[in-house]
C-alpha positions as CSV (number, residue, x, y, z in Angstrom):
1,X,-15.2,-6.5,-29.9
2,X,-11.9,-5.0,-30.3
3,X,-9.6,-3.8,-27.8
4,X,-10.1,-0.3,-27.1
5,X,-6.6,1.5,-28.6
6,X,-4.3,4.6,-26.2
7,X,-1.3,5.0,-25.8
8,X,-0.8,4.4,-21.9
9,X,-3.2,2.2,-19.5
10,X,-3.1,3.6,-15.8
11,X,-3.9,1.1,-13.2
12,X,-5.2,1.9,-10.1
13,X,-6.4,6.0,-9.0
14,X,-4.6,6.1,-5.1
15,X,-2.2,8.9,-4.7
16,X,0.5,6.9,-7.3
17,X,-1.9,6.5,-10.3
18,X,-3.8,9.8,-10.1
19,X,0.1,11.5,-10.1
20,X,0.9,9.2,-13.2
21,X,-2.8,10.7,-14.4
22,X,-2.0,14.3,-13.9
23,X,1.5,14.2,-15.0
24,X,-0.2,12.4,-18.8
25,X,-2.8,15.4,-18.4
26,X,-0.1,17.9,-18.3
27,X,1.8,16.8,-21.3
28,X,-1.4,16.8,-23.9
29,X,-2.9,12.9,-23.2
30,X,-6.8,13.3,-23.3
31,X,-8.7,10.6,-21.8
32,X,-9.5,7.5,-24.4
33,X,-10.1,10.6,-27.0
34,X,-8.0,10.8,-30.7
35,X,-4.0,10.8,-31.0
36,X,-2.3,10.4,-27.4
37,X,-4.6,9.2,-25.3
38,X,-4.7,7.2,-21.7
39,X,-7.1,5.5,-19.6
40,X,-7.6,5.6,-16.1
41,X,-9.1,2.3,-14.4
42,X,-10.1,1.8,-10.7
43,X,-11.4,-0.8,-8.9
44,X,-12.6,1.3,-6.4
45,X,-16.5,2.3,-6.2
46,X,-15.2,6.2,-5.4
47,X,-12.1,8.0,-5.5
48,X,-10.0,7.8,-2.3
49,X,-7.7,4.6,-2.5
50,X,-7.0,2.8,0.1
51,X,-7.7,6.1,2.7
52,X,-11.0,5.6,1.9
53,X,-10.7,2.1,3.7
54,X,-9.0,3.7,7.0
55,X,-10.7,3.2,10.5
56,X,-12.4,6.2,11.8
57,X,-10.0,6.5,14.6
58,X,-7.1,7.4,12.2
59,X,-7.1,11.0,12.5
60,X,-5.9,14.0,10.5
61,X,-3.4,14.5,13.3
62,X,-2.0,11.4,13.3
63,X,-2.2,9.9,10.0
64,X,1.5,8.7,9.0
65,X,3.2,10.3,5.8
66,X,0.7,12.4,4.2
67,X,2.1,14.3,0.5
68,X,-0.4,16.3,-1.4
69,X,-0.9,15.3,-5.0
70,X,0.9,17.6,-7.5
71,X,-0.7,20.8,-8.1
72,X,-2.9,21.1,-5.8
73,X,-2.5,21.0,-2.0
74,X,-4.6,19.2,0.6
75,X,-7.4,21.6,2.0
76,X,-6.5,22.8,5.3
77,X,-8.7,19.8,7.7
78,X,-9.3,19.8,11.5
79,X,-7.1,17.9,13.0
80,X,-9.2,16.1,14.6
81,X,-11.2,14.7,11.4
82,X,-11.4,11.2,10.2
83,X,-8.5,10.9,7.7
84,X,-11.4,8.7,5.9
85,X,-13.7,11.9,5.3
86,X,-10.7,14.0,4.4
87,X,-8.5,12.3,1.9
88,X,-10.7,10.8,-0.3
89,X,-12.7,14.3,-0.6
90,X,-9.3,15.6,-1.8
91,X,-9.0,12.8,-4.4
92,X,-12.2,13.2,-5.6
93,X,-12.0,17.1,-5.9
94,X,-8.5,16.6,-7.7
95,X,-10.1,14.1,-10.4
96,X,-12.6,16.6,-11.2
97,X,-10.2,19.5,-11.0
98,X,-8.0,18.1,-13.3
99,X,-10.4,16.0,-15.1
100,X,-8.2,13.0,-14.9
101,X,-11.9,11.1,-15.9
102,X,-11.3,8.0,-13.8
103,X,-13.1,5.0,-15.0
104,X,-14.6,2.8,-12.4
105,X,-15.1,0.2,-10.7
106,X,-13.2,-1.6,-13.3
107,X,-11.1,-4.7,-12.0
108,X,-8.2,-5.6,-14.3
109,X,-7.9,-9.6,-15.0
110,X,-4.5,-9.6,-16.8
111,X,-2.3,-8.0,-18.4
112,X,-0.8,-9.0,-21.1
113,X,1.2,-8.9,-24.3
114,X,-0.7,-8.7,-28.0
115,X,2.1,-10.5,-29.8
116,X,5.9,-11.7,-30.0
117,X,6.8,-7.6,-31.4
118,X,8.6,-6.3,-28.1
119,X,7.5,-2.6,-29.5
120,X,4.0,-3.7,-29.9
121,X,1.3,-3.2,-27.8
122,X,-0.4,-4.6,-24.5
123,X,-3.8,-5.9,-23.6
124,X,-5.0,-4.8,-20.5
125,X,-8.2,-7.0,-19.9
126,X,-10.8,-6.4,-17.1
127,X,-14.5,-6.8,-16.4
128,X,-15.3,-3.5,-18.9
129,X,-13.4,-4.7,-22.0
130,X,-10.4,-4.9,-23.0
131,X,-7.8,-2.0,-23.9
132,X,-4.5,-2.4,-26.2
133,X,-2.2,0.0,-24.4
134,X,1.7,0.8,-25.8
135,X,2.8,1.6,-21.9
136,X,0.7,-0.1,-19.2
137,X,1.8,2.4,-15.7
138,X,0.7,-0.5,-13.2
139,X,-0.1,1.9,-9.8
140,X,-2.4,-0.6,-7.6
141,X,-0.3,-0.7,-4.1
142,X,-1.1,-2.9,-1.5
143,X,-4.4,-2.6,0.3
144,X,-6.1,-5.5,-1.6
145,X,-3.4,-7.9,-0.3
146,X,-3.2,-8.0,3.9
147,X,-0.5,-10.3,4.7
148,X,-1.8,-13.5,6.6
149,X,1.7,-15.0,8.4
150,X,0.6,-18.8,8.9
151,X,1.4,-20.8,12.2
152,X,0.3,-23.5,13.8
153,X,-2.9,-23.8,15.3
154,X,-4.1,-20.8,13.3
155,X,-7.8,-22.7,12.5
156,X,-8.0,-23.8,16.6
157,X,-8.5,-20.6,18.0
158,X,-11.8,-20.0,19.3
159,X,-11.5,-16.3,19.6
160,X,-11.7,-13.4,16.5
161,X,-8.6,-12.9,14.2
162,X,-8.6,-10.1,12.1
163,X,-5.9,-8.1,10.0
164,X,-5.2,-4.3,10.4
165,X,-7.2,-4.4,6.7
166,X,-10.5,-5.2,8.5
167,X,-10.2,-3.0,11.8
168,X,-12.9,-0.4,12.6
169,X,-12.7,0.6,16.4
170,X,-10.7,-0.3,19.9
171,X,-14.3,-0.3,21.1
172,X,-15.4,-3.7,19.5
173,X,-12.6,-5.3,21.9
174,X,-13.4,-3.7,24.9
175,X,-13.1,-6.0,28.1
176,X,-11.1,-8.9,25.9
177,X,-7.9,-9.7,25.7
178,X,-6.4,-8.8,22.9
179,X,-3.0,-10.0,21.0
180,X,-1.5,-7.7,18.9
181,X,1.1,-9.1,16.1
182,X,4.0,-6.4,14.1
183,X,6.4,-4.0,14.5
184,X,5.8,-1.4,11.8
185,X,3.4,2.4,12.6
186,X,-0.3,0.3,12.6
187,X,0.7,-2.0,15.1
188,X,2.0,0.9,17.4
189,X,-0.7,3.3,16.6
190,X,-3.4,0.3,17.5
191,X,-1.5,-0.8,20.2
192,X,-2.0,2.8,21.7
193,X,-5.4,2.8,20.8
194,X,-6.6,-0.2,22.1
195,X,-4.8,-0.5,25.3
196,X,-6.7,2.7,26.7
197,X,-9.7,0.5,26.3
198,X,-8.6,-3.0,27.2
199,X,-5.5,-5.4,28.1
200,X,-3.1,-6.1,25.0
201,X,-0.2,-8.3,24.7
202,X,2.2,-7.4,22.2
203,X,4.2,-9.4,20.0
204,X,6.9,-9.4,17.0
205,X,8.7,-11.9,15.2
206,X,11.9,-9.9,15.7
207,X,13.6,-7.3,18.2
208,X,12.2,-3.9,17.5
209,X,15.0,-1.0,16.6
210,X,14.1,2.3,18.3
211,X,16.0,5.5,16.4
212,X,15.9,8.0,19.2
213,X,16.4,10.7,16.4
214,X,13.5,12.3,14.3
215,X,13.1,10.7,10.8
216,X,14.9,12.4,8.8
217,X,15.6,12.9,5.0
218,X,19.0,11.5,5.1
219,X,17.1,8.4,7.0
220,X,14.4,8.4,4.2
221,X,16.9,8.6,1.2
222,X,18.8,6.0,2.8
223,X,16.1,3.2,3.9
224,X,14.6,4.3,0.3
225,X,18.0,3.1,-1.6
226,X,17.7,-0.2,0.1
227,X,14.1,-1.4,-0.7
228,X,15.2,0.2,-4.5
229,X,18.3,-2.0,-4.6
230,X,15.8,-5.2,-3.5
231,X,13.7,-4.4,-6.5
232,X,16.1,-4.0,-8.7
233,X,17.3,-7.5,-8.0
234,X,13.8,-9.0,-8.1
235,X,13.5,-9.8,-4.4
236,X,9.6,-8.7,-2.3
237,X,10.0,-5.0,-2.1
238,X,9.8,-4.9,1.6
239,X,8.9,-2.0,3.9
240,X,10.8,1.2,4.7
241,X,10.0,1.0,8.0
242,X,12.1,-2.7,7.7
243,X,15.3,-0.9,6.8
244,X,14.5,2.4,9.4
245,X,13.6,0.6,12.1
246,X,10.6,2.1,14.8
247,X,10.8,5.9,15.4
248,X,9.2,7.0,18.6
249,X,6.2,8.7,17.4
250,X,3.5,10.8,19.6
251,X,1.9,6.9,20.1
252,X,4.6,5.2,20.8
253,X,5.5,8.0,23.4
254,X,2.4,7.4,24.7
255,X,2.1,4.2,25.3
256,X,5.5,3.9,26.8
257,X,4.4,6.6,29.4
258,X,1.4,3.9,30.4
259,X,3.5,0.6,30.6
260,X,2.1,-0.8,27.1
261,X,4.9,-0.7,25.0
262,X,6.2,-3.7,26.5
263,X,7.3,-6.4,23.3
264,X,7.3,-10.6,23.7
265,X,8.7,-12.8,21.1
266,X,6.3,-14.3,18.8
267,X,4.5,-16.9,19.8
268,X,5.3,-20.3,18.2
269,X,1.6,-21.6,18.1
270,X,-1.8,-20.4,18.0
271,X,-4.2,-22.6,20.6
272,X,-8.3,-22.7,20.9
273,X,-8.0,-19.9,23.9
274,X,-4.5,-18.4,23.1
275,X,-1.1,-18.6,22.0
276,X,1.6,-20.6,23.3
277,X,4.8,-18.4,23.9
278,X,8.4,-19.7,22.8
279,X,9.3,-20.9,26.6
280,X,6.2,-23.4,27.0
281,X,4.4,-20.6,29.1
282,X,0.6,-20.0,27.5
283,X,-1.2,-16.3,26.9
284,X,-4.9,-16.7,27.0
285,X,-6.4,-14.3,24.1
286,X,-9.7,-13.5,22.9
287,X,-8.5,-11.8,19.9
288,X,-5.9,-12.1,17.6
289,X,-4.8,-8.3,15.7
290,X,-2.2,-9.2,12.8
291,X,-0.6,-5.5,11.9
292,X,1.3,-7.7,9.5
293,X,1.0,-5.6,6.5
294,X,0.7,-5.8,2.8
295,X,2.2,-7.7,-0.3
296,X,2.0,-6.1,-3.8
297,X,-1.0,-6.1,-6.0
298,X,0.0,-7.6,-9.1
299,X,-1.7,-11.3,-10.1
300,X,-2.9,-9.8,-12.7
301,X,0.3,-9.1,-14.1
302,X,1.0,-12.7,-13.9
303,X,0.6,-13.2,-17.7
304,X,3.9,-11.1,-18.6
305,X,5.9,-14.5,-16.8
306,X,8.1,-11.1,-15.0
307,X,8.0,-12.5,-11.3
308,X,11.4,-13.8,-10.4
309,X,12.7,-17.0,-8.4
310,X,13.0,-15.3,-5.4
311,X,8.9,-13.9,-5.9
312,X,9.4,-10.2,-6.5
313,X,9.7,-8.8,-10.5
314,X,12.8,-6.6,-11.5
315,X,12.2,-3.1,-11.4
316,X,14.5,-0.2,-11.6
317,X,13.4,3.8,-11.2
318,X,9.8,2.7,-11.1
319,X,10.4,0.5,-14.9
320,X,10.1,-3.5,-15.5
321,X,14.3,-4.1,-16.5
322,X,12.3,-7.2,-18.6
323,X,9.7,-5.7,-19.7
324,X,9.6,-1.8,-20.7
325,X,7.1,-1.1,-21.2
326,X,5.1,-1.5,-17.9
327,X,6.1,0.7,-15.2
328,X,5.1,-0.1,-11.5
329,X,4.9,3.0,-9.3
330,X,3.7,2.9,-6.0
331,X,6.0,-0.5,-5.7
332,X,9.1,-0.4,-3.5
333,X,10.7,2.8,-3.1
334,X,8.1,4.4,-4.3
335,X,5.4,3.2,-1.5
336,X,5.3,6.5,-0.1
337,X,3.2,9.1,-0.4
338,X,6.1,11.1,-1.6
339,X,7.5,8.6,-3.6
340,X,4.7,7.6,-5.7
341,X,4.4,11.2,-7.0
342,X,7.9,11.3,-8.2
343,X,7.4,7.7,-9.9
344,X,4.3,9.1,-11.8
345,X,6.2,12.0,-13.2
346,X,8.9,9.8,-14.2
347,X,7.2,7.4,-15.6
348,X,5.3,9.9,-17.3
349,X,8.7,11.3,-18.8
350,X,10.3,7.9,-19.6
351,X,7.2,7.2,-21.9
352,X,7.3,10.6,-23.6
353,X,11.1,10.4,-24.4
354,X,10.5,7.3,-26.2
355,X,7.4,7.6,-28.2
């Protein structure tokens, strides 16, 4: 069978591909019908992204960085609601609403080029066919790909390890000891959490930076040019929160007030009942929480042969510099919530001022 012919193949439906969705919507693409048409793929079962994936504990109140989707503004929620009941409610009334006609669960292979033309078109291949796209708008974030640092001893331990990915409730650790590993918002907001319950110990690879000042815009724009310069070179994106550093948060607040918020170096091994700390002296642990966070999607843009030396793949205002037509939104700067709406709209008009 033949590939499937549009114009632009949108990957992924979290908050950056359904922007890049609408955005198409709005300027006369139809859904895989006649001239000037997308398609919207989704590995996801149901629309949400990765909020639908949330633990329960992560409430309306305190969910980090939450940006409606253009055009239509989150439903006022209780503020004490699962951000996993809310959110992906919203997504799923926005698809309809705009009929953005998501098609899924679709996984996506590869993608890759038809032929040698460099204004030709791309194959996007996947477990529903194939589709031969002129733009591919790449928008599948993070959540499939927890970070997993490696050290030693990391098979030895007796106890549970899990990643942030994988957590459900502070009550599943209650009377053990548990290890908590990162410096970003999740490792803060669990270590909150789980210290009412039980005892934590918490650790990060380097000194934490606390800004004593609210995070501002000027703070966002600036931490934002830095992960955009990284891109642009083809370095890993990075975090925001990287460049920022910690910003004392409600959380972290409240864990200082208890005697929590208290940071050891990382350990330099992992043992059957613990982790041995950097000065020979040994923390017993029964589990091990790595808030470690996430790499970027993309394996199956391996094909395209983008990815640089240094492991990251050029990209500059949300386009590949060596390869133009795929544009990865939702990737660097534009991790946000924020961001990723901006990178759809743009994306959106780089592709309609060169037909």
């Amino acid at each position: 069978m033949s590939p499937a012919a549009v114009d632009v193949a949108v990957i992924g439906a979290g908050q950056a591909g359904l922007s890049a969705a609408y955005h198409l919507r709005r300027r006369g693409y139809t859904p895989e019908n006649g001239d000037r048409a997308y398609v919207a793929l989704d590995a996801e079962t149901a629309p949400g992204g990765a909020w639908q994936h949330r633990w329960r504990s992560l409430r309306m109140a305190t969910v980090n960085g939450i940006h409606e989707l253009p055009g239509f503004a989150v439903p006022p929620a209780d503020p004490t609601a699962a951000s996993a009941d809310v959110l992906p409610a919203y997504f799923a009334e926005y698809e309809e609403r705009f009929d953005l006609q998501v098609r899924r669960p679709v996984h996506v292979h590869a993608v890759r080029r038809a032929d040698d033309d460099p204004s030709g078109r791309m194959l996007v291949e996947t477990d529903a066919g194939t589709w031969a796209a002129r733009y591919v708008i790449n928008a599948t974030g993070t959540w499939r790909r927890p970070f997993w640092p490696h050290y030693p001893g990391h098979e030895q331990f007796a106890g549970r390890q899990l990643h942030v990915h994988d957590y459900v409730s502070a009550e599943e650790f209650a009377g053990r000891r548990v290890v908590i590993v990162g410096a970003g918002i999740s490792a803060i907001q669990l270590l909150d959490e789980i210290s009412r319950l039980t005892d934590t110990f918490w650790v990060t690879r380097n000194d934490v930076t606390w800004d004593a000042a609210d995070f501002d815009t000027a703070a966002r724009v600036s931490a934002i040019a830095g992960v955009e310069e990284r891109v642009r070179q083809g370095l890993p994106p990075g975090s925001v929160i990287s460049v920022t550093g910690q910003h004392w948060t409600p959380w972290a607040r409240a864990a200082e007030a208890r005697g929590v918020l208290l940071r050891h170096p990382m350990f330099t091994r992992i043992e059957e009942h613990g982790v041995r700390m950097p000065d020979g002296s040994f923390e017993p642990a029964d589990v091990i929480l790595w808030a470690t966070g996430f790499r970027a999607d993309i394996a199956h843009l391996a094909p395209l042969g983008l990815r640089t030396a240094a492991g990251g793949i050029r990209v500059a205002d949300g386009r590949a510099l060596d390869e133009p037509r795929l544009f990865l939104i939702g990737y660097g700067p534009s991790q946000s919530t924020v961001g990723a709406n901006r990178a759809g709209r743009n994306a959106v008009r780089a592709i309609l001022s060169h037909p």
